[in-house]
C-alpha positions in Angstrom: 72.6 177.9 116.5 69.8 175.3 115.7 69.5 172.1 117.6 70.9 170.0 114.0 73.9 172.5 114.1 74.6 172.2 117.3 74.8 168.3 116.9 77.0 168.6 113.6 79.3 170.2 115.6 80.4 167.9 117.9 79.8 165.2 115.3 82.9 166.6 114.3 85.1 166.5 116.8 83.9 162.4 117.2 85.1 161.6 113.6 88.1 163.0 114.0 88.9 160.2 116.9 87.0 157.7 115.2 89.0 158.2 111.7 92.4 157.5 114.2 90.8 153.9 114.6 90.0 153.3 110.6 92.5 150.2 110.4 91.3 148.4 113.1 87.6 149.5 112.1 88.0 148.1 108.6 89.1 144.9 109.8 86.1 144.6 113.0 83.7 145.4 109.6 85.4 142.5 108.1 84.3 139.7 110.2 81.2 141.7 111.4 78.1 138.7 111.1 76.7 138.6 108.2 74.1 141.6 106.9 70.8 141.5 107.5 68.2 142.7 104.4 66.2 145.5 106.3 64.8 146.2 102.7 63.5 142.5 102.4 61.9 142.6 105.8 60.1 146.0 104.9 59.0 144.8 101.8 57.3 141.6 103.2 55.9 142.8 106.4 52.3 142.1 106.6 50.2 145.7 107.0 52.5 149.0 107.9 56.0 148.1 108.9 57.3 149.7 111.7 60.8 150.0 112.6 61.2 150.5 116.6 63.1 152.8 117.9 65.2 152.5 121.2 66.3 156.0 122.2 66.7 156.9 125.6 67.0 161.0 125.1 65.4 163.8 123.0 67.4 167.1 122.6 63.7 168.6 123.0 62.3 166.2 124.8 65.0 165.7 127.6 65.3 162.1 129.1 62.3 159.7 127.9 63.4 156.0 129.2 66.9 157.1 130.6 66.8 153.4 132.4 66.0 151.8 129.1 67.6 148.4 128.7 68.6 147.7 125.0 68.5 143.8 124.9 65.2 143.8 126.5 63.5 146.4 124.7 64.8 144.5 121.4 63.0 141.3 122.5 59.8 143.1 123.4 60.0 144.8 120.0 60.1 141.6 118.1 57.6 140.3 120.0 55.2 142.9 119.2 55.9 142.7 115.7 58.3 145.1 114.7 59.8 144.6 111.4 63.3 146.3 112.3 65.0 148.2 115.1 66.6 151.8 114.9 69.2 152.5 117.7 70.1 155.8 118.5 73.9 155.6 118.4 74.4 159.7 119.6 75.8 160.2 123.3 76.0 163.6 124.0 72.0 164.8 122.3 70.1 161.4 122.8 72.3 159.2 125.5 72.9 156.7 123.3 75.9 154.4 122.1 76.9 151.5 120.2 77.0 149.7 123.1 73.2 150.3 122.9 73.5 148.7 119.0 75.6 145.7 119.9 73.4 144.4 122.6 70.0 145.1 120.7 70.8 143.2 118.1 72.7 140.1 120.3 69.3 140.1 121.5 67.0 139.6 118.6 66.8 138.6 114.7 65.6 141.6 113.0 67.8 144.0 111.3 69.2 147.2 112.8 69.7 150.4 111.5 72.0 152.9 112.9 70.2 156.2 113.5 73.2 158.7 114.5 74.4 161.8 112.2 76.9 160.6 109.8 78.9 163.0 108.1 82.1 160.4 107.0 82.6 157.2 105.6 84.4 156.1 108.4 81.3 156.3 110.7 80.0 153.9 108.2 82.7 151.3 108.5 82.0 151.9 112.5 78.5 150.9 111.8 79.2 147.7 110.2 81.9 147.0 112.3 79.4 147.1 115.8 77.2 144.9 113.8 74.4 147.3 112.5 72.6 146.1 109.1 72.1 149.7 108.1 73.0 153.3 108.5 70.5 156.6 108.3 71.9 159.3 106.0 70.1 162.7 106.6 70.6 164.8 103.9 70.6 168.5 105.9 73.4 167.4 107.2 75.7 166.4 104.1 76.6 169.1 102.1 78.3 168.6 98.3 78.8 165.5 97.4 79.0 163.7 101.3 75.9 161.9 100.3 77.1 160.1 97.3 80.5 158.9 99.5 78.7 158.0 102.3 75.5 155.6 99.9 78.9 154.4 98.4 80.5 153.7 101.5 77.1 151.7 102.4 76.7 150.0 99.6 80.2 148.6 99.9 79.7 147.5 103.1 75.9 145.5 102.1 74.2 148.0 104.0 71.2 149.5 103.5 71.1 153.0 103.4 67.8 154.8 104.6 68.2 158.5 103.3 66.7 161.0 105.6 64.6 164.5 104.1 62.5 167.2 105.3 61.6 169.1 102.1 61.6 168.7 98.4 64.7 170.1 97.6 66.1 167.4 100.0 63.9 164.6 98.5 65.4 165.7 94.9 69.1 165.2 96.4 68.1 162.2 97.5 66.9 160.4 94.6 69.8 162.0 92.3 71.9 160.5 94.2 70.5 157.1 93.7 68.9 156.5 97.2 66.5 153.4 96.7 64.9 153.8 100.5 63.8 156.9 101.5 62.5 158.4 104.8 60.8 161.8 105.1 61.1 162.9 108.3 57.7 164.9 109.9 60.1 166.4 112.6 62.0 169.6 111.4 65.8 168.7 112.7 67.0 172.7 112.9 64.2 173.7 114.8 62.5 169.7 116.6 59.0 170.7 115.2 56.4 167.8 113.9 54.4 168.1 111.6 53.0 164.9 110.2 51.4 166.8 107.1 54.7 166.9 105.7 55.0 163.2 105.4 52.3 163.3 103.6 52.9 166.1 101.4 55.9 164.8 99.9 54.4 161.1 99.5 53.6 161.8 96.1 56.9 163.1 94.9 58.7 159.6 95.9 58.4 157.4 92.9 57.1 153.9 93.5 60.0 152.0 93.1 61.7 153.6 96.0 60.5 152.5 99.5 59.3 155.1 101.4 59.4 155.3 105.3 58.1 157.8 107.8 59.6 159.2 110.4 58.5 161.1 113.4 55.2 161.8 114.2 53.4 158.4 114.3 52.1 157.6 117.8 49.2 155.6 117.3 47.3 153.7 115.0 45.3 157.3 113.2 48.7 158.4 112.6 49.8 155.0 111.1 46.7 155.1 108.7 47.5 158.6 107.8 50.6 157.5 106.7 50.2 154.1 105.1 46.8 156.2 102.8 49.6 158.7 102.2 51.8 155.8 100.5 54.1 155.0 103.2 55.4 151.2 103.1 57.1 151.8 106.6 56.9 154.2 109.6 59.6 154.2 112.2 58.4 154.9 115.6 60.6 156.2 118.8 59.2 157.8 121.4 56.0 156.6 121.8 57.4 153.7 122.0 60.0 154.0 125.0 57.2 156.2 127.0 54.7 153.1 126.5 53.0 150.7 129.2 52.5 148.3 127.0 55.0 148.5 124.1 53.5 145.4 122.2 50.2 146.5 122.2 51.3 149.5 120.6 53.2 147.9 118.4 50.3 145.5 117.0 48.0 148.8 116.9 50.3 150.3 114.8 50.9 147.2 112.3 47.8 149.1 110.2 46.7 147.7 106.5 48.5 149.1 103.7 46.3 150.6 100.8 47.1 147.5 98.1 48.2 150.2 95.3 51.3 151.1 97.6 51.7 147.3 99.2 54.0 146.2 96.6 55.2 149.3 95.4 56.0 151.8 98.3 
């Protein structure tokens, strides 16, 4: 069983609790504060944006800041200069929770995306209802037409929705369903291999008026000029991040110029 099976698999057992909460869900999405545009704060960052990650765990990494404090972490991400935070939501893979969500964003202004493996609408309601701005949709890990519900359950919401691919064939699910921001994932999520030449393979295939974000594989400011020559508007950055002495410093390392063909566009 691959490591993104594995973690489907007990993604399935936690909807089925969640979905006996969808009432009261509905209603906490209701009166959630209002959204924040992650798009709009991509699109007018100044050089590479980078979302920050806070993530405490790696299936194949084991623990990488298991003392990690969320509020904290948020305010030294904005003060670095991070456009946007991604919270890893997963308990059992990455040690996360939405607890983890609800007091980053308490903590700071920027928008926060939910990065957890959503597989039902009603995880989406959850999102919006603990706050989060946004919601990560990987496509390996919605089969038929799960995609198009859950960018639907998104958009009803006002979130954004940042669709996650690996290969072509994933990239060309993703933009027939209609996904407007797109992340190509370097890391491999059956097997947790990087390769950063697949962020920049795909580049090419992502037209420009869909913003394109990397994912995995950027540690330091090389790798963010890789990716910003490749095209990318946006590179969201996790573990090099938590392991770091000096998180802002990173941060402004990593704040690269964009190429000013893909500034506007990408």
């Amino acid at each position: 069983m691959s490591f993104l099976d594995e973690i489907l698999a007990s993604k399935r057992e936690e909807v089925a609790v969640v979905r006996s909460r969808a009432t009261a869900l509905a209603g906490d999405a209701a009166t959630a504060p209002p959204v924040r545009d992650l798009t709009a704060a991509l699109r007018a960052a100044d050089g590479l944006a980078v979302i920050a990650e806070i993530k405490r765990r790696s299936p194949s990494k084991g623990e990488l800041a298991p003392g990690l404090d969320p509020a904290a972490t948020a305010r030294t991400y904005e003060q670095g200069g991070a456009v946007a935070l991604s919270v890893l939501t997963d308990g059992p893979h990455f040690g996360g929770s939405l607890d983890d969500l609800v007091a980053a964003r308490a903590a700071c202004t920027l928008p926060v995306l939910r990065k957890d493996f959503l597989i039902d609408p009603v995880q989406v309601t959850e999102a919006r209802a603990a706050g989060a701005d946004a919601v990560l949709l990987i496509v390996a890990a919605l089969d038929g037409s799960a995609l198009s519900e859950l960018l639907a359950a998104a958009d009803a919401l006002g979130l954004t929705a940042l669709v996650e691919v690996h290969e072509a064939a994933e990239l060309e699910r993703a933009l027939h369903a209609g996904a407007s921001v797109v992340g190509v994932n370097s890391r491999d999520l059956h097997t947790f291999r990087e390769d950063l030449g697949v962020a920049e393979e795909l580049a090419a295939r992502i037209p420009p008026k869909v913003l394109a974000i990397a994912e995995s594989g950027v540690r330091g400011p090389e790798d963010a000029r890789r990716v910003a020559g490749a095209g990318y508007r946006a590179a969201l950055v996790g573990e090099a991040l938590v392991r770091a002495d000096d998180p802002v410093a990173l941060l402004s390392a990593l704040r690269v110029a964009v190429p000013a063909a893909t500034g506007t566009g990408r």
